[in-house]
OpenMM code with the backbone's topology and positions (N, CA, C; nanometers):
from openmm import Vec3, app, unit

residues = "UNK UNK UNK UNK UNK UNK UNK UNK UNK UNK UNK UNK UNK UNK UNK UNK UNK UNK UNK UNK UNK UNK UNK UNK UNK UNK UNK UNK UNK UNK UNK UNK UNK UNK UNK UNK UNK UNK UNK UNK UNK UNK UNK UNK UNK UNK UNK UNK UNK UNK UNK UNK UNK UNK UNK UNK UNK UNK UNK UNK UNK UNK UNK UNK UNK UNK UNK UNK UNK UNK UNK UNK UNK".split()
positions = [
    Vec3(0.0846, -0.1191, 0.0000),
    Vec3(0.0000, 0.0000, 0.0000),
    Vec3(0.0884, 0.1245, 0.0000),
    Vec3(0.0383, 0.1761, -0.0876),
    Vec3(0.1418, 0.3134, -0.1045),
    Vec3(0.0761, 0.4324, 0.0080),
    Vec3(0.1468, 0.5073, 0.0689),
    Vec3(0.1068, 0.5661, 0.1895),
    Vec3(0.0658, 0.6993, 0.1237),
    Vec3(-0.0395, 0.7786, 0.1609),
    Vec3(-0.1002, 0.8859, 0.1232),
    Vec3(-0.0482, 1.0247, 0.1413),
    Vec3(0.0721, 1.0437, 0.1265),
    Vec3(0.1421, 1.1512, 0.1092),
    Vec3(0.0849, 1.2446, -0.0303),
    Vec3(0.0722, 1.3718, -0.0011),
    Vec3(0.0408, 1.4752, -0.1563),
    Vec3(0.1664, 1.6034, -0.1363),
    Vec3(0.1498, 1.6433, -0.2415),
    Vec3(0.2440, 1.8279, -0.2171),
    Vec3(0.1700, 1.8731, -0.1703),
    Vec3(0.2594, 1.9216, -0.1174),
    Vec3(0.2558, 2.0190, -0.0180),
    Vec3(0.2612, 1.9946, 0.1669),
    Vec3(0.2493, 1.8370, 0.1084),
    Vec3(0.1856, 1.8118, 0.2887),
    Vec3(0.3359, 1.8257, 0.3674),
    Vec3(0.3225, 1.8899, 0.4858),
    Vec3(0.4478, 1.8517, 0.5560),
    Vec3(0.4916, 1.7346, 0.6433),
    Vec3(0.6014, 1.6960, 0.6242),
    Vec3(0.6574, 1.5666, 0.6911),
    Vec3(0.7888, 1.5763, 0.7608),
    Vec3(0.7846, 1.4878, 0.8053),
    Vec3(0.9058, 1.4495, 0.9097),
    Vec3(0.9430, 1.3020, 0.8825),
    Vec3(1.1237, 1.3184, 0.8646),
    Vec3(1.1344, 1.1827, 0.8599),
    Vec3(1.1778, 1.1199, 0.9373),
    Vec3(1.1842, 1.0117, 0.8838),
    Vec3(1.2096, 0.8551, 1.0407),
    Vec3(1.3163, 0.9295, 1.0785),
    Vec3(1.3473, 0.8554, 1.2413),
    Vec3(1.4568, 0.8846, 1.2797),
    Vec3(1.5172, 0.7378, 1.2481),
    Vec3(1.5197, 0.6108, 1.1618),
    Vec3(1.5472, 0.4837, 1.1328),
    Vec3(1.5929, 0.5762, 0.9564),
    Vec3(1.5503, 0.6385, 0.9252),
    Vec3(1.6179, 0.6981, 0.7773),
    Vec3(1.7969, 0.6612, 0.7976),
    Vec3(1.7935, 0.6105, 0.6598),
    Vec3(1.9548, 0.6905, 0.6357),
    Vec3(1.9882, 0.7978, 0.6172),
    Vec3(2.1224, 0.8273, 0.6923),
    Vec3(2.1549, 0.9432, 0.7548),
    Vec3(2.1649, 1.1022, 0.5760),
    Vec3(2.1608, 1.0165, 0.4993),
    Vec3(2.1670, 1.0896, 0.3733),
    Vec3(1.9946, 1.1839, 0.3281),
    Vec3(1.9010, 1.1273, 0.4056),
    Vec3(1.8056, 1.1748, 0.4279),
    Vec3(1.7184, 1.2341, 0.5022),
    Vec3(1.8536, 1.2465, 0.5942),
    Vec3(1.8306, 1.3666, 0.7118),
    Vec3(1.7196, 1.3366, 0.7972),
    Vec3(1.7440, 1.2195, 0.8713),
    Vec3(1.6592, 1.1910, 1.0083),
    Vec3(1.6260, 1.2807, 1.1190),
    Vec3(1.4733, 1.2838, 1.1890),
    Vec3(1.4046, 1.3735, 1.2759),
    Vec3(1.4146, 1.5207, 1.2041),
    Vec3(1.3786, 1.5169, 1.0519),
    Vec3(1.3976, 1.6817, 0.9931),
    Vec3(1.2289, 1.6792, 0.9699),
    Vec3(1.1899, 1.7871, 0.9798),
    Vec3(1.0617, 1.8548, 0.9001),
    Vec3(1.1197, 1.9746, 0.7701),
    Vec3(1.0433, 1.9051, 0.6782),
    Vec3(0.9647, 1.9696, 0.5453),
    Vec3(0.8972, 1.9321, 0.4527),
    Vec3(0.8598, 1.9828, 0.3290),
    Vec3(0.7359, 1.9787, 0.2671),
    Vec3(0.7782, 1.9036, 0.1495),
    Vec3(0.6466, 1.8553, 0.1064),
    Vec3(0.6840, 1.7698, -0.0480),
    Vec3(0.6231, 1.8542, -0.1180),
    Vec3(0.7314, 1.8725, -0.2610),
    Vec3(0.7118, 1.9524, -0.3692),
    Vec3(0.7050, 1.8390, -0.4982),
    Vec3(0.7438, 1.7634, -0.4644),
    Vec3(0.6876, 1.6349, -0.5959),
    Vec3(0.6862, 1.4950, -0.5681),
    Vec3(0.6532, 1.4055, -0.6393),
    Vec3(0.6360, 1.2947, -0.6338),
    Vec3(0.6428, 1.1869, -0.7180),
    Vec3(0.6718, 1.0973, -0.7072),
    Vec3(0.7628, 0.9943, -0.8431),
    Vec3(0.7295, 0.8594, -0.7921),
    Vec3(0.6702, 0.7902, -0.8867),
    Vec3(0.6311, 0.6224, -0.8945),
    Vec3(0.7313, 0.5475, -1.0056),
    Vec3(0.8879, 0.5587, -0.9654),
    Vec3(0.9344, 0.5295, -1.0697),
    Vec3(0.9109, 0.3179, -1.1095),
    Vec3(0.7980, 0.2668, -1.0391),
    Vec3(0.7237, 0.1499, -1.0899),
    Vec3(0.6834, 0.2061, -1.2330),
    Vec3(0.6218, 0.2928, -1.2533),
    Vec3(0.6105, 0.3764, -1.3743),
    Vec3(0.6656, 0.3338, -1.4956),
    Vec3(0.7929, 0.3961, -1.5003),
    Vec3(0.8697, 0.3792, -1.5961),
    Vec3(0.9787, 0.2353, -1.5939),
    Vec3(0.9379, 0.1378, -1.5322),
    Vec3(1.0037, 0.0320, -1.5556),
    Vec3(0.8706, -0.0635, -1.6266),
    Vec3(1.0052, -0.1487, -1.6805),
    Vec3(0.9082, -0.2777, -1.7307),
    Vec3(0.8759, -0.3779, -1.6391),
    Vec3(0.9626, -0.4257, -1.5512),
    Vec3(0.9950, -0.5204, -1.5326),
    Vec3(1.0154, -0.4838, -1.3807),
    Vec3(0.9285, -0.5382, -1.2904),
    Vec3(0.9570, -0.4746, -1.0781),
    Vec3(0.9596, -0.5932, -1.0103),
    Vec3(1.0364, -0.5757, -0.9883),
    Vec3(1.0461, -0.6837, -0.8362),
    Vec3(1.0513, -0.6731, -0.7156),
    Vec3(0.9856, -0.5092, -0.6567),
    Vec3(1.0106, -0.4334, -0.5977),
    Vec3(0.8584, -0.4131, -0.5392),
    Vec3(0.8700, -0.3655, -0.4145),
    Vec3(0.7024, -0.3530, -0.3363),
    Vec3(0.6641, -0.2177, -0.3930),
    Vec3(0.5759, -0.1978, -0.4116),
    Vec3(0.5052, -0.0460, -0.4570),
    Vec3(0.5632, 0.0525, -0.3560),
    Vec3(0.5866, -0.0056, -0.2398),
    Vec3(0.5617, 0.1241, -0.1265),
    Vec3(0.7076, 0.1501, -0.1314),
    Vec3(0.7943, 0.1370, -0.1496),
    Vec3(0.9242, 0.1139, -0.1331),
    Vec3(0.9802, 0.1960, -0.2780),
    Vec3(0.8712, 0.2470, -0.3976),
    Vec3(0.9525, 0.3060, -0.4861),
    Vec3(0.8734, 0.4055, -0.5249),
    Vec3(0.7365, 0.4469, -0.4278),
    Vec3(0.7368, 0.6005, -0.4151),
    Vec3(0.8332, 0.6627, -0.3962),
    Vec3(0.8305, 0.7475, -0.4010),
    Vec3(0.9558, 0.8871, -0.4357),
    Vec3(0.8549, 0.9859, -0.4203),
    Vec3(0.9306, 1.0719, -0.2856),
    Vec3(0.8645, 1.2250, -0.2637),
    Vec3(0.9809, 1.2956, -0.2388),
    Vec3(0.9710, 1.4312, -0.3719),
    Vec3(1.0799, 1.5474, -0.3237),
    Vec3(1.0363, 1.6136, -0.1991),
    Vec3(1.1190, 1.6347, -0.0444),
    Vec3(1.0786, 1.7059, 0.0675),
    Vec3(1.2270, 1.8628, 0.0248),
    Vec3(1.1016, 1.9155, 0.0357),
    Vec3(1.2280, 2.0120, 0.0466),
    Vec3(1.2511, 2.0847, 0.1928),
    Vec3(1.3488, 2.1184, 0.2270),
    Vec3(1.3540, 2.1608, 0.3726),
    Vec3(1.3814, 2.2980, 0.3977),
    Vec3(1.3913, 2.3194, 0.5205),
    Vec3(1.3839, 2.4903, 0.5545),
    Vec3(1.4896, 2.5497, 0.4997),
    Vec3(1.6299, 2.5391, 0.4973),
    Vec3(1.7460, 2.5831, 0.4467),
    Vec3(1.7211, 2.5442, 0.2791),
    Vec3(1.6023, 2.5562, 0.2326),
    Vec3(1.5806, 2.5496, 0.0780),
    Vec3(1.6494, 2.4156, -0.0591),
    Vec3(1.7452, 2.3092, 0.0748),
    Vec3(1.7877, 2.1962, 0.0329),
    Vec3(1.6747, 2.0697, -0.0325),
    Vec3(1.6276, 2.0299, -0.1615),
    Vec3(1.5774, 1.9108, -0.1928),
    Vec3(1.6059, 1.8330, -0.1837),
    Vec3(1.5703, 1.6791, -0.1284),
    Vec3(1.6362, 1.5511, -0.1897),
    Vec3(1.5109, 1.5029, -0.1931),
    Vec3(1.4815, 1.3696, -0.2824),
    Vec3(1.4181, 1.2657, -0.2922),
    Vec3(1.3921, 1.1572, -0.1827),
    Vec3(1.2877, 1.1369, -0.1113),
    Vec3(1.3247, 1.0586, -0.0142),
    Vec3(1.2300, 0.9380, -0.0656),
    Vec3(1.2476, 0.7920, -0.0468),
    Vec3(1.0949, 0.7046, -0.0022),
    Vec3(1.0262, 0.7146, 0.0955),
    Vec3(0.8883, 0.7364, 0.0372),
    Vec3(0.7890, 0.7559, 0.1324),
    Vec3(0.7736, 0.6577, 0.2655),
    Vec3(0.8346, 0.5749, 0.2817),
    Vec3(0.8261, 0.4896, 0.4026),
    Vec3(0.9149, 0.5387, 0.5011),
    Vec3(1.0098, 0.6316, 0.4694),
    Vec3(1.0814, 0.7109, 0.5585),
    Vec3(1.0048, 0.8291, 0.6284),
    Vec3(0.8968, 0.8488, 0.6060),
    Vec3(0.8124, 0.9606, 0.5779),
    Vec3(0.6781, 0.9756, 0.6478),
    Vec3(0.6087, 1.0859, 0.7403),
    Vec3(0.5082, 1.0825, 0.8090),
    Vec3(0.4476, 1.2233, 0.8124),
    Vec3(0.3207, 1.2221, 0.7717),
    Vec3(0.2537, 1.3395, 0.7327),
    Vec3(0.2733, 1.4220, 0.9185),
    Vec3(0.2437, 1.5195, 0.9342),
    Vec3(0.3233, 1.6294, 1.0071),
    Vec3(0.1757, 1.6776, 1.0720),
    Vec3(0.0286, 1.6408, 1.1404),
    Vec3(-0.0615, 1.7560, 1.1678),
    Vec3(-0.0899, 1.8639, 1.1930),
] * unit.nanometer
topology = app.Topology()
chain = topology.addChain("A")
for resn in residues:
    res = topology.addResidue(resn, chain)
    for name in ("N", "CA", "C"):
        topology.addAtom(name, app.Element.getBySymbol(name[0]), res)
């Protein structure tokens, strides 16, 4: 099950993230990527190849998987 993340929503990620994705940070998703999409061929769980751009307060993007990831109330 792919987890219900949209833009704009704000998140916080795991503190279990790799450290390249900046664990216990808050910011916002500005895009989103199912690269299941553009393959032929997956062997891969759906939830595991969402892709959400978070961008953060110091104006830095990265791509994170959404399983690293928790909508923010």
């Amino acid at each position: 099950m792919i987890n219900n993340l949209s833009w704009g929503d704000t998140v916080v990620v795991s503190n279990t993230a790799p450290r390249e994705f900046r664990p216990g940070e808050r910011g916002s998703i500005c895009g989103l990527r199912d690269p299941k999409e553009q393959l032929e061929e997956i062997e891969h769980d759906a939830v595991a190849l969402r892709l959400c751009l978070v961008e953060f307060a110091d104006g830095n993007a990265i791509e994170i998987p959404s399983t690293y990831l928790s909508r923010v109330s």
